[in-house]
C-alpha positions, 0 to 999 in steps of 0.5 A: 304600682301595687306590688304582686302578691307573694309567691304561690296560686294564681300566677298566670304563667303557671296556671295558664301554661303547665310544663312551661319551659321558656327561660323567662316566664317558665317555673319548669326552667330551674336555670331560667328567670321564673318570672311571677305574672298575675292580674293587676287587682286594681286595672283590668288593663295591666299585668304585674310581675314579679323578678326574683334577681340574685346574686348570680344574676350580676353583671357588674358585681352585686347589680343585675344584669340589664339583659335580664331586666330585659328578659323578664320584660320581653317575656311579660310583654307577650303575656300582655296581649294573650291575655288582656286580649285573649280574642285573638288566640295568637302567639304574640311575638316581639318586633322591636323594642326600645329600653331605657335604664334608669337606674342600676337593679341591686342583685339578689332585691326583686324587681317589680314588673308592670304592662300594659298595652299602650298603643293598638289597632286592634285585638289581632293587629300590631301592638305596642306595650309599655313594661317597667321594672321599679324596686320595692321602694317605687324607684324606676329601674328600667322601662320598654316599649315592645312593639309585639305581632300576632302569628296564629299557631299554624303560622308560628310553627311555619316560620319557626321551623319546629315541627309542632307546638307543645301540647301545652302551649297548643291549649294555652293557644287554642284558649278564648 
């Protein structure tokens, strides 16, 4: 895999979606993971990202904790079909999952992250997508399958019981 270049322009999860908040993928959460997703150069079907762990980020001291290897996984796993599948205009949210953990994340080394869609009817239906976490040397961490549902907008803000989408989730939303 080929890692993500470094830190700055072109993350999807900046550019896309300003003043974005979610504890995974938002760089306007000082407490949140802040995850980096950009485009795989070498495949038009995979994104690539980028978890910067520390040492708070330990569960047994001085590995990372399995729940935010997760995190940073899930939350790439719904960027995947927004935007290799940008026709569908949906939020895509998470199922069901099943993860594997291959081996311990040292805390405070960052993870690279990889998705891809693995199994689809279509653009607007049901999907599941492939996620793993490998070290900087290639060794496998941890890998998921996320089986993730398209909500039009109208619809997620009906079932979630908030009253409106936030403006820049709105746009991010409403984008072909």
């Amino acid at each position: 895999m080929t890692p993500p270049p470094e830190s700055g322009a072109g993350l999807l999860n900046v550019d896309l979606l300003p003043a974005n908040t979610c504890f995974g993928c938002g760089h306007d959460n000082p407490r949140g993971l802040r995850i980096e997703i950009r485009r795989d150069p070498d495949s038009a079907d995979r994104l690539l990202g980028l978890l910067h762990t520390d040492e708070y980020f330990a569960g047994f001291p001085g590995i990372t904790h399995g729940g935010a290897l997760y995190t940073a996984l899930d939350c790439l796993a719904a960027w995947v079909p927004k935007v290799l599948r940008p026709e569908a205009k949906a939020i895509w949210i998470l199922r069901s999952a099943s993860v594997t953990y291959h081996r311990p994340a040292l805390a405070g080394q960052p993870v690279l992250l990889s998705g891809a869609i693995t199994s689809e009817a279509g653009p607007a239906a049901p999907m599941e997508v492939g996620c793993q976490g490998t070290a900087e040397s290639g060794t496998l961490l941890v890998e998921a399958a996320f089986k993730v549902v398209p909500l039009s907008p109208e619809k997620f803000v009906s079932i979630s019981g908030i009253d409106a989408l936030p403006p820049s989730w709105a746009a991010l939303f409403a984008l072909p």
